[in-house]
C-alpha positions as CSV (number, residue, x, y, z in Angstrom):
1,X,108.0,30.9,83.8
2,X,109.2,27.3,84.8
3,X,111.8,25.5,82.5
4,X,112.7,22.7,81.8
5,X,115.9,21.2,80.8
6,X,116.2,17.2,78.8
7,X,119.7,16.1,78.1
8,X,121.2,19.9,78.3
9,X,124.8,20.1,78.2
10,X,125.7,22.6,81.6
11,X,128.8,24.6,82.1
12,X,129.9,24.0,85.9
13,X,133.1,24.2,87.7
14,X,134.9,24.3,84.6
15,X,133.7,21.6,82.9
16,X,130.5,20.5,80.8
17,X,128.1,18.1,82.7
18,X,124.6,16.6,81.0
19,X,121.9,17.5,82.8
20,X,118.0,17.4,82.6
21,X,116.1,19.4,85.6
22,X,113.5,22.1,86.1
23,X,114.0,25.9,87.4
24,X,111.7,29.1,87.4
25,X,112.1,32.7,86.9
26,X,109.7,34.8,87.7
27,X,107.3,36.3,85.4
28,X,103.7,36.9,84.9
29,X,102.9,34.0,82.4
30,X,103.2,31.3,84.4
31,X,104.3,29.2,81.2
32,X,106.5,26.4,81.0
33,X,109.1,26.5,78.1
34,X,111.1,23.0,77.5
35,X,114.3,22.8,76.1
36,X,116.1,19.7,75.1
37,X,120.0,19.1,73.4
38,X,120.8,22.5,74.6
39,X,124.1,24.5,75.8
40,X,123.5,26.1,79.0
41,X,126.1,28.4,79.5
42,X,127.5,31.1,82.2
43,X,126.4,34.2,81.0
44,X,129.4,36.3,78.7
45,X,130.8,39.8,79.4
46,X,131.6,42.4,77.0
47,X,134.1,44.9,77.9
48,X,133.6,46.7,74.9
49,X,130.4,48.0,73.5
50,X,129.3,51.3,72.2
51,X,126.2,51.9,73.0
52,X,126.0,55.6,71.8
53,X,123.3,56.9,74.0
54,X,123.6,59.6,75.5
55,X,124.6,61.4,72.1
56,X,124.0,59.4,69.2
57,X,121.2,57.6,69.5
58,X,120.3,57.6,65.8
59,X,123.1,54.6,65.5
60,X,122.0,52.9,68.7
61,X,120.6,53.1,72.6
62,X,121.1,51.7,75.4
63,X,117.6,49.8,74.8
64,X,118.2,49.0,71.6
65,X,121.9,48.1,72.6
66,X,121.1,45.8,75.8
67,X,118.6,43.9,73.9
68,X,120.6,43.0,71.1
69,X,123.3,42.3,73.6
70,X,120.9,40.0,75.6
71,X,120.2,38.0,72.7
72,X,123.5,37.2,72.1
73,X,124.1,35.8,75.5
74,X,125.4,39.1,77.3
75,X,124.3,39.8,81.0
76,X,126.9,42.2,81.5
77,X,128.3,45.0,79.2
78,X,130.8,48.2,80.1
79,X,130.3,51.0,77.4
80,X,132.7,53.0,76.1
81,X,133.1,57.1,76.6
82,X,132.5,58.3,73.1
83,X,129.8,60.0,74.1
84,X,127.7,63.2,74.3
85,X,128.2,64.9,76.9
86,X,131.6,62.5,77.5
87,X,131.5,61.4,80.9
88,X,134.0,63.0,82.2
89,X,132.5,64.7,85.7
90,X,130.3,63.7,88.1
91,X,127.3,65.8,86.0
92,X,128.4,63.9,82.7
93,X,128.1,60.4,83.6
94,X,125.3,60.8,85.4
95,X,123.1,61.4,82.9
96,X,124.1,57.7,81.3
97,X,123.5,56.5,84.6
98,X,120.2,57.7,84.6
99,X,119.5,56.4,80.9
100,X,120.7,53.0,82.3
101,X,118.8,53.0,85.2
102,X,115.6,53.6,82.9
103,X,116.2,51.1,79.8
104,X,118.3,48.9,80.0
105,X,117.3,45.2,80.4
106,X,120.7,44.2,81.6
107,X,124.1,44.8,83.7
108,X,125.7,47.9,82.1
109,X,128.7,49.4,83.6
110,X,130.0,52.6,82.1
111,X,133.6,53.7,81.7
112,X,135.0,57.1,82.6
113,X,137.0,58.9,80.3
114,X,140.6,59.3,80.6
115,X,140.9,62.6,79.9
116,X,138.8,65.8,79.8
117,X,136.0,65.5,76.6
118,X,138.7,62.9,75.1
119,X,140.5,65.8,74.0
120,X,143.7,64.6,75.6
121,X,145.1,68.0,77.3
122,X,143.6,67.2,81.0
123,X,143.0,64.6,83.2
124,X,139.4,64.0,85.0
125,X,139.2,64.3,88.4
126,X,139.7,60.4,88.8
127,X,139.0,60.6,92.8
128,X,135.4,61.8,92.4
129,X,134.5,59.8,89.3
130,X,135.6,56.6,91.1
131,X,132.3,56.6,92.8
132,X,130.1,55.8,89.5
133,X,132.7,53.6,88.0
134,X,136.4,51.9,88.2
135,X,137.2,52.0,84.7
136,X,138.7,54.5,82.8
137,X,139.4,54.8,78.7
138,X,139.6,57.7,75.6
139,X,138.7,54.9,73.7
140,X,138.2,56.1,69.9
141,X,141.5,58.1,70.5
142,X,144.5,57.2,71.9
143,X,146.0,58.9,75.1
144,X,149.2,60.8,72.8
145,X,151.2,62.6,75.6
146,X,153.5,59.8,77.3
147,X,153.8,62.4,80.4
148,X,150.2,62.3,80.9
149,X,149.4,58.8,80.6
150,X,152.0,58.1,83.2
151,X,149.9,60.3,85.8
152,X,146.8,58.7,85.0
153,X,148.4,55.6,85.6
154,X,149.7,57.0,88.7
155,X,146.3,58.3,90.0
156,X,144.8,55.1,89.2
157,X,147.1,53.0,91.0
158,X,146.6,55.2,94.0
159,X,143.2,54.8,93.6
160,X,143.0,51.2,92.6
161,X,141.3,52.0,89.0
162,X,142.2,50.2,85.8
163,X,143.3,52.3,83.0
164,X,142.1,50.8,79.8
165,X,143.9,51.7,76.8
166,X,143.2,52.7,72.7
167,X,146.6,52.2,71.6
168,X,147.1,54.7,68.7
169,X,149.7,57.1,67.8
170,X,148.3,59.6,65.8
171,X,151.3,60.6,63.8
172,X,151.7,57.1,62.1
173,X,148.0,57.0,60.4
174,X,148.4,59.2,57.5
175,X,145.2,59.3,56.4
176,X,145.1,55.4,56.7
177,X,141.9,53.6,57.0
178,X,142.4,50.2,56.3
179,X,145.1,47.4,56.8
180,X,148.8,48.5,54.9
181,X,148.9,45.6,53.5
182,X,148.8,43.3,50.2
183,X,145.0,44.3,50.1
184,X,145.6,48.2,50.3
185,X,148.5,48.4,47.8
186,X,146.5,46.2,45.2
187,X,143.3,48.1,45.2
188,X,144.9,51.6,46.0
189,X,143.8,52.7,49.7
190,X,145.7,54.5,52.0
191,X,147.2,51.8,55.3
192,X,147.2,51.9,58.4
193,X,150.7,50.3,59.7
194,X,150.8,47.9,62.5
195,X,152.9,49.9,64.5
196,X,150.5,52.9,64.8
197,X,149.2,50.2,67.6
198,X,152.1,48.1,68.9
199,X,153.8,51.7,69.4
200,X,151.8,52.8,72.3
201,X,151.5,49.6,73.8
202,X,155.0,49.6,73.9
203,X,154.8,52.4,75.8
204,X,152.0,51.8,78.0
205,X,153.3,48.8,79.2
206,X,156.9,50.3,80.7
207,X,155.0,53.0,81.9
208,X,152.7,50.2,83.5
209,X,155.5,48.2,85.0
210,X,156.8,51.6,86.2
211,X,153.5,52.8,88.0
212,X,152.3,49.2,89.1
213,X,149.3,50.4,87.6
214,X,146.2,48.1,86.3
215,X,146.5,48.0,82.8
216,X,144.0,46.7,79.8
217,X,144.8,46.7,76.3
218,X,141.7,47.5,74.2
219,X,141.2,45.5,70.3
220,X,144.4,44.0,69.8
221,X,145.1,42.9,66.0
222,X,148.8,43.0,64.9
223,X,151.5,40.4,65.7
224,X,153.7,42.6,67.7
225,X,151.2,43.2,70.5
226,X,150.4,39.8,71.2
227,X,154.8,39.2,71.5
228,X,155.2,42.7,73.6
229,X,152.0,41.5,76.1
230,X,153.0,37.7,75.9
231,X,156.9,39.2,77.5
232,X,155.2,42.0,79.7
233,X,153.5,39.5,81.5
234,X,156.9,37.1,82.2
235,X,157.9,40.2,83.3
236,X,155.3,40.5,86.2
237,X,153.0,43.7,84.6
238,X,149.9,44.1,85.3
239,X,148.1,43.6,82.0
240,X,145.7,42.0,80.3
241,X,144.1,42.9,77.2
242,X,141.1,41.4,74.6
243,X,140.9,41.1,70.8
244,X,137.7,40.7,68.8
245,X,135.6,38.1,67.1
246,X,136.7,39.3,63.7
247,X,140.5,39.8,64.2
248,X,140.5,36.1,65.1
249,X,138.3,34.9,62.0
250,X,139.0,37.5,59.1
251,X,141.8,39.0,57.8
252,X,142.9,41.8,55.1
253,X,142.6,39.0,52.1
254,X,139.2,38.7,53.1
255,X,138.3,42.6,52.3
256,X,135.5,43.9,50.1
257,X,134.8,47.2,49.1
258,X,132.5,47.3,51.3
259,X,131.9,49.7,54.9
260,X,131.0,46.9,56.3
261,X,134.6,45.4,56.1
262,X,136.0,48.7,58.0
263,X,136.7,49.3,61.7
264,X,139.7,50.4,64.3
265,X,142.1,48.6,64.6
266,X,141.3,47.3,60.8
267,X,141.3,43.8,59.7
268,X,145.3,42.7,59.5
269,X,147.2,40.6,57.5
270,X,147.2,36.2,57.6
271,X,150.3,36.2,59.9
272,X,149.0,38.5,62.2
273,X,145.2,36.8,62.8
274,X,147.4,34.0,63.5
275,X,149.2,35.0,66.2
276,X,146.3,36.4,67.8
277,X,144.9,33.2,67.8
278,X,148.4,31.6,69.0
279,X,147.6,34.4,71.9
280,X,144.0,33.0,72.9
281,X,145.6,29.6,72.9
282,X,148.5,30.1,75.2
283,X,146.7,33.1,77.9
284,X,148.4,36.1,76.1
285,X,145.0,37.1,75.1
286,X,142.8,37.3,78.5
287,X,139.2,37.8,76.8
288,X,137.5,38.6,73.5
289,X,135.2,41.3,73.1
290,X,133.2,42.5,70.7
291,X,134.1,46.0,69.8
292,X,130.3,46.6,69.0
293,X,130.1,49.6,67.2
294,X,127.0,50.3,65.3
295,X,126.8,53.4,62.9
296,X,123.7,54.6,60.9
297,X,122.6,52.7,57.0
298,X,124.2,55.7,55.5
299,X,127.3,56.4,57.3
300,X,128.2,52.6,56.7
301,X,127.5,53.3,52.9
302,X,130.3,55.0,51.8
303,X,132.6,52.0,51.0
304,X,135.9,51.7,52.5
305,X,137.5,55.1,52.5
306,X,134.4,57.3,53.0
307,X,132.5,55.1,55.7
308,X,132.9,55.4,59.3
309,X,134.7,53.1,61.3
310,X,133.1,50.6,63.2
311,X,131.1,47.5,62.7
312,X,128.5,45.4,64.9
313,X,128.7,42.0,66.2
314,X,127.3,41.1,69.8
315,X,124.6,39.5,68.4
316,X,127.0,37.0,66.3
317,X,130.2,36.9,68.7
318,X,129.1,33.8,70.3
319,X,127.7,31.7,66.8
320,X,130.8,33.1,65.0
321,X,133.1,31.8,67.5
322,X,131.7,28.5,68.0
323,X,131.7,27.9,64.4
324,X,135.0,28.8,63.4
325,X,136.9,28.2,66.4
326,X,135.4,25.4,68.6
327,X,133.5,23.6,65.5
328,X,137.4,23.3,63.6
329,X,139.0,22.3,66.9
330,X,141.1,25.8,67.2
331,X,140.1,26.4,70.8
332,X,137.8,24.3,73.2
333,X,134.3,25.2,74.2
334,X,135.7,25.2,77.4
335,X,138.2,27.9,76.9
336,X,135.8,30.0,74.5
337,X,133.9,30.3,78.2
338,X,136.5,31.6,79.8
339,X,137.1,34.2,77.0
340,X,134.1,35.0,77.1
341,X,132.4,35.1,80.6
342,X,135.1,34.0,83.3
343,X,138.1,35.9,82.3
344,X,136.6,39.1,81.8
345,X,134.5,39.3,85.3
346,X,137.5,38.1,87.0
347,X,139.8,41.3,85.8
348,X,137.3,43.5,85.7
349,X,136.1,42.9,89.0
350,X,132.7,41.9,88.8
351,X,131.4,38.6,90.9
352,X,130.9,35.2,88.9
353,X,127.5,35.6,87.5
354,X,124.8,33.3,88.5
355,X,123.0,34.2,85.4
356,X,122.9,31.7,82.3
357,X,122.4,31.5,78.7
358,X,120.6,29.0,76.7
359,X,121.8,27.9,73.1
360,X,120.4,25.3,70.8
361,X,123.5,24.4,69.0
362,X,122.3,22.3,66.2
363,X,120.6,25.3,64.9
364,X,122.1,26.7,61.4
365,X,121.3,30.0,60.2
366,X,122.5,32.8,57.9
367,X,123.6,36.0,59.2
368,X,121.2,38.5,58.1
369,X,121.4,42.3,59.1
370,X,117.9,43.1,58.8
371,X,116.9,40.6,61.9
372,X,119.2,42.3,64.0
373,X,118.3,44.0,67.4
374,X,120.7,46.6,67.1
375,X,120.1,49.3,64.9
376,X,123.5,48.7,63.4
377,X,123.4,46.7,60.6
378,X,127.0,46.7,59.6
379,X,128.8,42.8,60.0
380,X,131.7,41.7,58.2
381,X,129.6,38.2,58.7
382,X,126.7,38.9,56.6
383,X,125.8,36.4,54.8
384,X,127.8,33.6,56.6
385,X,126.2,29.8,57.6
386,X,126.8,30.1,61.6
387,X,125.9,27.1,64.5
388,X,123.9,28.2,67.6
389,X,120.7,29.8,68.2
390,X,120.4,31.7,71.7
391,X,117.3,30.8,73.1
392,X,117.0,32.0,76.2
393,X,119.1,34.6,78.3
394,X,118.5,35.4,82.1
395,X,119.8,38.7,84.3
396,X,119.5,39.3,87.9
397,X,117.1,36.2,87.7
398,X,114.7,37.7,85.2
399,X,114.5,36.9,81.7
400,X,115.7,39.6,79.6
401,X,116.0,37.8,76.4
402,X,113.4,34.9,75.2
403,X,113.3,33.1,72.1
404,X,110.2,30.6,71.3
């Protein structure tokens, strides 16, 4: 395949140049594909996808998954733990290795979990896992015993691993599963409080500063977190941490009865979406990733108390983003490529990619569901008018995502 680029707009060395030239990737078809008044961009990294296989591949696999992550721009993806078997030995994550190895059509790198099945009572054997992967997480359930955090944090730092953290204290939810907030009092749900999440970051990060140990914070969403990382960091810790696409562009006055509107962390209040974006501004915030999470038609059904938890979006991250950060002036297009490709590789310790991703962004559209690559159908932004097409999407050289 040879393209060809007129009057492209190219991300290099930190800045946007226009650019018109020619490249090829091999393929069989020997076609030439033109595109003019485009974005060419670094290709972006999601730290946070659930991919579901092995497990639950009903909701999504790692096929399904890496395509819909390809078309929206995505070279590189780690996936979280909640899985079938867990990978949690050698054996265990192994077998997603080899699922990897077979389907997917780009760059995924699996976490470990923390502790044994997620369960919480006993560490993995960190030293033996490090040689399928540097990144450890119980994400979907937060690491409750202080004592044994602190010696995963220990091991890591020996180790040089990253421990990379669901912040929840269990004993604050009470049944909670949405925001407590105006929305929950007014329509009678049961809340979730914002310290249930600032708690064990609070935590985590003396225990970080105590251990030296490489710390991420997974999903922020509440006020306090951004102010307890922004001071960590004056303080020298080692921490960085993401938020999502739809903590930075919703919040709990937006809610409608409606599965589609529920996740974990859940959608916060005005003041807090704020601050989050206050965070992005100013380098609190390190990176935005998606939290993908894509459940089954009828799991997603059950309104806001009965459906799971958990919504998609790495097909929209980048179109939602642009359009109601860079489009309003919020953040530059610049720094949204930083949140969303730079920043990430660099923590996470991955090489600058020399991958790219072509958008057409004069192209309008309306989120629809039903043309989603994912199985998961579940978006908070159905519905909405969004800039930028992705038109093209390179990995390791090859194409893996083409759109005439």
């Amino acid at each position: 395949m040879e393209l060809t680029f007129k009057n492209c707009k190219k991300y290099e060395d930190q800045k946007f140049h226009t650019v018109s030239f020619a490249d090829s990737i091999p393929t069989d078809s020997g076609v030439v594909v033109s595109f003019s008044n485009c974005l060419i961009l670094p290709t972006f990294c999601d730290v946070h996808v659930h991919l579901r296989e092995p497990g639950f591949f009903y909701k999504e696999t790692i096929l399904t998954g890496t395509r819909a992550s390809a078309r929206g721009g995505y070279s590189d993806v780690f996936s979280m733990p909640n899985l079938d078997p867990v990978p949690d030995t050698v054996e265990n994550i192994r077998v997603q290795l080899d699922i990897i190895e077979r389907d997917a059509v780009i760059n995924v790198h699996p976490y470990a979990s923390i502790t044994m099945g997620e369960k919480g009572e006993r560490l993995v054997d960190f030293e033996s896992l490090k040689k399928y992967t540097r990144w450890f997480s119980d994400d979907g359930r937060g690491v409750q015993s202080l004592e044994m955090m602190e010696e995963a944090m220990q091991i890591a730092k020996k180790n040089d691993l990253m421990i990379v953290a669901h912040c929840e204290d269990n004993s604050l939810l009470r049944g909670g599963y949405i925001h407590d907030g105006e929305y929950s009092k007014a329509h009678g749900h049961k809340g979730i409080c914002s310290e249930s999440e600032w708690g064990p970051i609070k935590r985590d990060l003396e225990l970080a500063e105590r251990t030296g140990c490489k710390y991420h914070v997974c999903h922020i969403s509440t006020k306090e977190s951004v102010e307890l990382i922004r001071e960590a960091k004056k303080r020298g810790v080692d921490v960085t941490c993401e938020t999502g696409p739809h903590y930075l562009t919703l919040d709990d006055s937006m809610l409608e009865e409606d599965g589609r509107f529920k996740m974990n962390p859940p959608l916060r209040s005005k003041e807090d979406r704020e601050a989050l974006i206050e965070g992005i501004i100013d380098g609190t915030i390190d990176m935005i990733a998606t939290d993908h999470a894509p459940h089954s038609a009828e799991e997603k059904s059950r309104g806001l108390m009965g459906s799971m938890m958990g919504v998609v979006g790495i097909e929209t991250a980048f179109p939602v983003l642009y359009t109601k950060l860079v489009k309003t002036g919020v953040v530059s297009l610049e720094r949204l490529v930083e949140l969303l490709s730079i920043n990430p590789r660099k923590r996470f310790g991955l090489p600058a990619t020399k991958d790219f991703t072509v958008w057409d962004m004069n192209e309008e559209f309306n989120v629809d569901p039903d043309e989603f690559l994912s199985k998961g159908r579940a978006t908070p932004f159905k519905g909405e008018r969004l800039f930028g097409r992705c038109k093209l999407t390179t990995c390791n050289g090859k194409v893996a995502y083409f759109n005439k």
